[in-house]
TINU-620319 format. One line per 8 residues: number of its first residue (from 1); their letters; for each residue x negated, y, z of N, C-alpha, C, O. Coordinates in Angstrom, 3 decimals, always signed. Example, Ala and Ser with C-alpha at 12.3 -4.5 7.8 and 13.67 -1.06 7.14 Angstrom:
2
1	AS	-13.190 -5.690 +7.800 -12.300 -4.500 +7.800 -13.200 -3.300 +7.800 -14.236 -3.319 +8.465 | -12.850 -2.250 +7.080 -13.670 -1.060 +7.140 -12.900 +0.030 +7.870 -13.409 +1.138 +8.039
END
This chain:
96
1	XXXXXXXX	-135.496 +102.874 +101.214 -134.117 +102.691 +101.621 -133.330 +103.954 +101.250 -133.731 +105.085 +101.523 | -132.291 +103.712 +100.670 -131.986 +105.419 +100.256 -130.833 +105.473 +100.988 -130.123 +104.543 +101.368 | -130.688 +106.907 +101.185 -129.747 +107.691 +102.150 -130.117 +107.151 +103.864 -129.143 +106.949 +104.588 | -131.125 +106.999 +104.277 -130.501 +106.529 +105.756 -130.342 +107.505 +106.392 -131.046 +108.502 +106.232 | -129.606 +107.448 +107.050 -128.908 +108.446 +108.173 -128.908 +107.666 +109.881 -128.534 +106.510 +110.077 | -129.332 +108.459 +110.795 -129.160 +107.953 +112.215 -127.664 +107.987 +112.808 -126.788 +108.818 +112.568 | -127.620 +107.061 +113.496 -125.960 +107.085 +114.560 -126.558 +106.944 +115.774 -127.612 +106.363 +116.029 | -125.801 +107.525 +116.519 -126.072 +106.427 +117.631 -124.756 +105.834 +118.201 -123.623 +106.307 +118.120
9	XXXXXXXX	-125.249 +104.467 +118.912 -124.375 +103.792 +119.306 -124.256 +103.588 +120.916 -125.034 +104.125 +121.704 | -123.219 +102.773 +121.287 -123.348 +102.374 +122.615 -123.021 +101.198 +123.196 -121.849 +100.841 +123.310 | -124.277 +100.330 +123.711 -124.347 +98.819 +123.658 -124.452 +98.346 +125.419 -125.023 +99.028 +126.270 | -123.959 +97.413 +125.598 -123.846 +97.069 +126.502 -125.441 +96.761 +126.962 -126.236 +96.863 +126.028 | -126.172 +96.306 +128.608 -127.498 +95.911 +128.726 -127.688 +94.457 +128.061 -128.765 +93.967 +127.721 | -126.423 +93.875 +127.947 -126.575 +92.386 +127.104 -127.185 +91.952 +125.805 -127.966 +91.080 +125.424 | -126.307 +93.201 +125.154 -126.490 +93.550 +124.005 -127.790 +93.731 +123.560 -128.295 +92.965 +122.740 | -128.584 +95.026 +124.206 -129.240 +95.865 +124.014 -130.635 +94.862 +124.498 -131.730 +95.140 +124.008
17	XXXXXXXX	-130.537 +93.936 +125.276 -131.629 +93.304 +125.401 -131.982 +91.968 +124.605 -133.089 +91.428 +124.600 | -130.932 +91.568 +123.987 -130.844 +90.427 +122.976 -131.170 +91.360 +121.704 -131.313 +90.537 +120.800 | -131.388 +92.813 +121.082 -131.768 +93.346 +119.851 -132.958 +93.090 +120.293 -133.747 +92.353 +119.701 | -133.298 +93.935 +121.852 -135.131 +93.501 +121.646 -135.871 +92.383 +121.823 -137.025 +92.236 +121.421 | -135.128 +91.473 +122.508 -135.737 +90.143 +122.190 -136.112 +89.671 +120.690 -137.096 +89.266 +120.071 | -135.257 +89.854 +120.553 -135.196 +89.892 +118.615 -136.424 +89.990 +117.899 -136.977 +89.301 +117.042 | -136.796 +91.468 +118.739 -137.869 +92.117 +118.025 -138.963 +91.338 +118.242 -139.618 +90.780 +117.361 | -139.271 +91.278 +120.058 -140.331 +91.101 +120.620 -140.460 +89.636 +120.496 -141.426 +89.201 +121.124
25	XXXXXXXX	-139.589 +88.525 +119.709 -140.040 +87.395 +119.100 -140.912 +87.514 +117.850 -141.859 +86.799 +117.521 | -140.242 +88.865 +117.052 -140.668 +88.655 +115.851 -140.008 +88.126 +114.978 -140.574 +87.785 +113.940 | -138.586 +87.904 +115.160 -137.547 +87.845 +114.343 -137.104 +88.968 +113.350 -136.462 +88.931 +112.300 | -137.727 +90.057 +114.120 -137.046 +91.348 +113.157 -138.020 +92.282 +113.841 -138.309 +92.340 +115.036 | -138.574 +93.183 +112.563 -139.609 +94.208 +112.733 -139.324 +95.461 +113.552 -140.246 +96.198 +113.902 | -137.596 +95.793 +113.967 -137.320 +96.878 +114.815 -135.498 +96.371 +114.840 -134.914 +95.607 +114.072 | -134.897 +97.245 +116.188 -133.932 +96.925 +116.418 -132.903 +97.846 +115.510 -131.682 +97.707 +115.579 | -133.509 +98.737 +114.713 -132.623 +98.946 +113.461 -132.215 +97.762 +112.679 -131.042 +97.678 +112.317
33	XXXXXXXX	-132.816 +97.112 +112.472 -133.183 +96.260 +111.218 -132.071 +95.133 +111.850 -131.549 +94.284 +111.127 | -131.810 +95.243 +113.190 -131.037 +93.736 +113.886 -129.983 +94.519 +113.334 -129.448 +94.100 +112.308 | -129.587 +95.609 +113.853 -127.986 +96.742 +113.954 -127.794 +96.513 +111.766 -126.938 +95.890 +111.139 | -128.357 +96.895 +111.527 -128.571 +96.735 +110.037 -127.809 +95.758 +109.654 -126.720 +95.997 +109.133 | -128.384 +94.140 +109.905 -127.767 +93.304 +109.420 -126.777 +92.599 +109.916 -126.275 +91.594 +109.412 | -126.470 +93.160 +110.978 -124.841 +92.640 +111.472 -124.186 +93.925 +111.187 -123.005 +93.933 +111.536 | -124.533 +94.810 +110.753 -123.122 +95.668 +110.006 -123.003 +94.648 +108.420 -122.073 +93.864 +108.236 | -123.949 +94.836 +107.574 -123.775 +93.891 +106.427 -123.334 +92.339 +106.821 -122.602 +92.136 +105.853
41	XXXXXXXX	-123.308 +91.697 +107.220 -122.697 +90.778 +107.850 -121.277 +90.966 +108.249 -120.509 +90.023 +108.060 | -120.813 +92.113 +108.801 -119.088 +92.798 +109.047 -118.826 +93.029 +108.204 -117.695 +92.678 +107.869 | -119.810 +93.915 +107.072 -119.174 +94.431 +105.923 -118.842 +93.089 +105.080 -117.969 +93.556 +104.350 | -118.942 +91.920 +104.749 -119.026 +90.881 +104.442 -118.183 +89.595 +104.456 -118.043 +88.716 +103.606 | -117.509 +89.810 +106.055 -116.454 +88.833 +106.235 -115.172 +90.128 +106.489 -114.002 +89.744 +106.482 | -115.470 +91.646 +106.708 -114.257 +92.137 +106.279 -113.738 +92.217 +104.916 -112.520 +92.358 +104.806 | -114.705 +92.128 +103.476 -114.338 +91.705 +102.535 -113.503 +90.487 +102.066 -112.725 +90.555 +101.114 | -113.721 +89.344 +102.815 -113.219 +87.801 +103.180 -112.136 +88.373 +103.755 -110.988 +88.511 +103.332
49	XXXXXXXX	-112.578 +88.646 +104.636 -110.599 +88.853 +105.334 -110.092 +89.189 +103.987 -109.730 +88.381 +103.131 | -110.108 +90.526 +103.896 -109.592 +91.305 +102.704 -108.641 +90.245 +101.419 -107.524 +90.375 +100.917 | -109.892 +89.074 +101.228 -109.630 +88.804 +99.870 -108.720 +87.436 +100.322 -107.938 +86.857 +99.569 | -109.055 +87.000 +101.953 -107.712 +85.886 +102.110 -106.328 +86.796 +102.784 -105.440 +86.203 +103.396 | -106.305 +88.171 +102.587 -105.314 +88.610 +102.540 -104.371 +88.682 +101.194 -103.399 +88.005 +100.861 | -104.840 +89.436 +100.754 -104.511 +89.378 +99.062 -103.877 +87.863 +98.819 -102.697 +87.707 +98.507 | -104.695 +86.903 +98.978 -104.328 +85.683 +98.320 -103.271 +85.277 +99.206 -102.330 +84.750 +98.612 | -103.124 +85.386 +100.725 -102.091 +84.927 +101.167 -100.455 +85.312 +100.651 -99.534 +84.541 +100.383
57	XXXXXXXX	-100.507 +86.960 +100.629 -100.014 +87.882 +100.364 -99.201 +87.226 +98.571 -97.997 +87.208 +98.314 | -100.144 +86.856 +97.809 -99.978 +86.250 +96.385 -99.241 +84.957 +96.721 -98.177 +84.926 +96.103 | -99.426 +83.916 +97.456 -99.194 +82.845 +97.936 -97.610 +82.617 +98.500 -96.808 +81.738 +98.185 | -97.471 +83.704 +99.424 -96.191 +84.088 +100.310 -95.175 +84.756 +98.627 -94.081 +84.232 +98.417 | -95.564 +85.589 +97.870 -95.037 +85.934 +96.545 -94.297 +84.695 +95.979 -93.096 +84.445 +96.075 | -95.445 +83.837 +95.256 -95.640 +82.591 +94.984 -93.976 +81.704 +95.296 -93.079 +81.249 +94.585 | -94.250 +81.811 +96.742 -93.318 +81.233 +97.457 -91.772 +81.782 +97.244 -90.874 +81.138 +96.701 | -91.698 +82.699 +97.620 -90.627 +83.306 +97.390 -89.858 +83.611 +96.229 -88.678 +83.959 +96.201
65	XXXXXXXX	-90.742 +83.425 +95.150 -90.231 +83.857 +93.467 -89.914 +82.152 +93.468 -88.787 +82.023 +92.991 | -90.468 +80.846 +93.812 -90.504 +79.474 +93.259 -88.421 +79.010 +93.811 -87.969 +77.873 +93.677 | -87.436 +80.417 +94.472 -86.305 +79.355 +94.391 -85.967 +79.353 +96.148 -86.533 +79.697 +97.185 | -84.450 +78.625 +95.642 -84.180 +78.962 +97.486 -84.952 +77.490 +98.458 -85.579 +76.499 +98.083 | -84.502 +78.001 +99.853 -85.207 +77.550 +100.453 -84.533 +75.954 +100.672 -83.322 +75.893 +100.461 | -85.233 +74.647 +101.082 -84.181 +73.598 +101.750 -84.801 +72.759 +102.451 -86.020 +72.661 +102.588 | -84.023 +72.166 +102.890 -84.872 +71.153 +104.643 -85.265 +70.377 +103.805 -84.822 +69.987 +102.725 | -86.767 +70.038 +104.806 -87.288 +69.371 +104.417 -87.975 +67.975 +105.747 -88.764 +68.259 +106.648
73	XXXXXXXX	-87.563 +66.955 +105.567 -87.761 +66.005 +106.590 -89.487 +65.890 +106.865 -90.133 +65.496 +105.894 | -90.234 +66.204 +108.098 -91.667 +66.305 +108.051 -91.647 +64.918 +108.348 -92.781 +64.457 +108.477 | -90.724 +64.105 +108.499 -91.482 +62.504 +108.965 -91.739 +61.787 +107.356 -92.731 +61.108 +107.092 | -90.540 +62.123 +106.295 -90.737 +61.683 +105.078 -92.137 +61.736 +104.603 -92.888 +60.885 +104.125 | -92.292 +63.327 +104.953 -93.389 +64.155 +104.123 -95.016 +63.727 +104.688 -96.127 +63.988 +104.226 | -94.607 +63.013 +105.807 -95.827 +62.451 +106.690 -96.352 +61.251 +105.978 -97.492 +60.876 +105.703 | -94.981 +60.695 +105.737 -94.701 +58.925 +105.833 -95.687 +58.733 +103.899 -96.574 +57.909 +103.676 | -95.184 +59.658 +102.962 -95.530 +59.950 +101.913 -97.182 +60.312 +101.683 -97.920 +59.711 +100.902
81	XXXXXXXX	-97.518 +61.305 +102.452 -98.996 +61.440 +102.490 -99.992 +60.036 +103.022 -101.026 +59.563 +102.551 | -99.092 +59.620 +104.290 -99.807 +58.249 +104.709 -100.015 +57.127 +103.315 -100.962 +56.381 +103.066 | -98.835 +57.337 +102.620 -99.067 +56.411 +101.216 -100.018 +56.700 +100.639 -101.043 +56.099 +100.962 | -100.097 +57.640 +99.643 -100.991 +58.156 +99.244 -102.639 +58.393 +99.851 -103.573 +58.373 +99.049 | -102.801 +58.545 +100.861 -103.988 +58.233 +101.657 -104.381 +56.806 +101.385 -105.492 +56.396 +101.047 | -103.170 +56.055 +101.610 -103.847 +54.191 +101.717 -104.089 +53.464 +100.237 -104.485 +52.362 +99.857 | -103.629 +54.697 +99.614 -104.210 +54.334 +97.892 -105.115 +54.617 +97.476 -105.553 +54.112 +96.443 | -105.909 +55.839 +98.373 -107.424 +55.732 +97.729 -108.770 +55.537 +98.927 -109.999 +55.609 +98.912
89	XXXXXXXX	-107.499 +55.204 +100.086 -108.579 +54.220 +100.969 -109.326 +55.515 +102.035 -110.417 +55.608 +102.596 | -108.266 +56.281 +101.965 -109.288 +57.473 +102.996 -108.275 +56.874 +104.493 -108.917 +56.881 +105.543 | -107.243 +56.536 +104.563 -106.729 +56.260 +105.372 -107.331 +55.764 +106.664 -106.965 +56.115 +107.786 | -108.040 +55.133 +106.456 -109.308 +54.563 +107.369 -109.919 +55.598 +108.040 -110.210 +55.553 +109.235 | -110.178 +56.788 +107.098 -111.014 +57.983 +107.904 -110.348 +58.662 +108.680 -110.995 +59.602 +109.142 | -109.158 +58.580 +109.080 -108.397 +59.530 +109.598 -107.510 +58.490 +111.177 -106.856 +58.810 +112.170 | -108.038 +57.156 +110.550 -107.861 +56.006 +112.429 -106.444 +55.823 +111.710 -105.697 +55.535 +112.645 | -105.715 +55.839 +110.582 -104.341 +54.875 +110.391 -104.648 +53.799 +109.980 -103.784 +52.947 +109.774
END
């Protein structure tokens, strides 16, 4: 493993007894190894955040460069999707 370095942390008794259960199933060879993979696991969906930031961020752009804004009736826009649903028969899946 290269570079490891110790921290220490501070876990609640909840916490701290669900790492060693962990162990003492035999799920995981030491309660490093639990702490281990729920940081890679954070590191992982903070990347996800990250990247549905960006895209929202692109999206909201998107939006704003496409022109001004104007009402838009949500019963039309309902009434329209319901069409389109009953044309390829998903309509059924959704109880209309």
């Amino acid at each position: 493993m290269p570079d490891v370095q110790k921290v220490s942390i501070a876990l609640t008794g909840e916490q701290l007894d669900a790492l060693k259960a962990a162990v003492e199933s035999g799920e995981y060879a030491t309660t490093s190894e639990v702490v281990r993979e729920a940081v890679r696991d954070w590191q992982f969906k903070r990347e996800l955040r990250r990247e549905d930031i960006l895209r929202l961020r692109q999206l909201w752009d998107e939006g704003k460069a496409s022109g001004q804004p104007r009402k838009v009736s949500f019963g039309k826009v309902k009434r329209e999707a319901r069409k389109r649903l009953a044309k390829t028969g998903e309509a059924r899946a959704y109880g209309d």
